[in-house]
N, C-alpha and C positions, 0 to 999 in steps of 0.2 A: 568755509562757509561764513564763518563770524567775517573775516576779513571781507569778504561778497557784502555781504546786510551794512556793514560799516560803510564799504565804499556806496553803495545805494544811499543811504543816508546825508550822507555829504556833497555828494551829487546834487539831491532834491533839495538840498538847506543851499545848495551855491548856485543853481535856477531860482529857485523861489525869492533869495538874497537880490538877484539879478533885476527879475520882474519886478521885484518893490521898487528899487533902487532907480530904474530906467523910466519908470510909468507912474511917479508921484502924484501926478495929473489924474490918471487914471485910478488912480487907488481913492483919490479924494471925491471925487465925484459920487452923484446923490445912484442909489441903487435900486432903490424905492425904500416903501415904508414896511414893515413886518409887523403882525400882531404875537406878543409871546404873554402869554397869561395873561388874557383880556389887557395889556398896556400894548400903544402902537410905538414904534420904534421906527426913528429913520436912522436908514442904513447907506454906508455909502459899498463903492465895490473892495474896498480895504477890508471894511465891517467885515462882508460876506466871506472873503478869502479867508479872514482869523476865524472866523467861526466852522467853516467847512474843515480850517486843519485841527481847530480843538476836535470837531467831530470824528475826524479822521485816527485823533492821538487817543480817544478814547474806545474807539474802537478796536485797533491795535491794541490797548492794553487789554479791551475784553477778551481779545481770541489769545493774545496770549494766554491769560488765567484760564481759558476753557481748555489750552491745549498744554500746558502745562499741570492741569489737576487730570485733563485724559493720561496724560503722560504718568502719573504718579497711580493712576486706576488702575492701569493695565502691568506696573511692575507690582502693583500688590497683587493682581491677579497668578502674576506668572509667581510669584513665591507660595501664592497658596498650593498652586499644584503641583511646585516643586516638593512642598509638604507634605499633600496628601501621596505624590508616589514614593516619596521615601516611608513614609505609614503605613502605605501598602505593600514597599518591599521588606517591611520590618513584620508587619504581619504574616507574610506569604513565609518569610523567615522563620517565625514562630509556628506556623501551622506545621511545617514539616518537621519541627525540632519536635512536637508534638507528638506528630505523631511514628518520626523513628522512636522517642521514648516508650509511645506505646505498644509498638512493636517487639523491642527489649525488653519490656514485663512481661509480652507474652512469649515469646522466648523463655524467656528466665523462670518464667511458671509452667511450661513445656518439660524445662529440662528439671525444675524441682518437682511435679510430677513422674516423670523417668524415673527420675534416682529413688522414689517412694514406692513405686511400684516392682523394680531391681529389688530395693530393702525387703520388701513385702515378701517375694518369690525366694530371695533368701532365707529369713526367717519360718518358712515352710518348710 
């Protein structure tokens, strides 16, 4: 993939190198005038082409930073629920340790009741 986006890049930098290079004529020429914060600005079609690829370089860097902070959202997302199910296999762990323990007391006070009552019948 990197290698793909690399060669697209070099590609579009060795046309556009081209187009400059071949159409100096056409670069220089008046393209009209543009107003940018109330000032009027003449432009030729050079003007235009650098301005349309700043517009284009800033925009590629906005989607990268949106998809690169999606990217970083959705691994913090999947660690949290990595987190909450291991919490809830530690929980689910503890509920049943729970309650065999509480089973084992009652057992254990089963069987020390028996042997109190055995004593008891004894001692009669």
């Amino acid at each position: 993939m990197v290698f793909l986006g690399l060669l697209l890049v070099l590609g579009v930098i060795g046309v556009a190198g081209y187009a400059i290079w071949n159409n100096q004529g056409a670069f220089e020429a008046g393209a009209g005038t543009a107003e940018v914060f109330g000032y009027t600005v003449q432009l030729s079609n050079g003007d235009v082409f650098l301005v349309g690829a700043a517009a284009g370089a800033v925009l590629l860097f906005g989607l990268s930073l949106l998809f690169k902070g999606m990217g970083r959202r959705a691994k913090h997302r999947a660690s949290t629920r990595r987190e909450l199910r291991e919490l809830r296999r530690q929980q689910a762990a503890t509920e049943a340790q729970r309650e065999r323990d509480e089973r084992d007391r009652e057992r254990e006070a089963q069987v020390q009741q028996g042997q109190r009552e055995r004593e008891e019948q004894l001692t009669q």
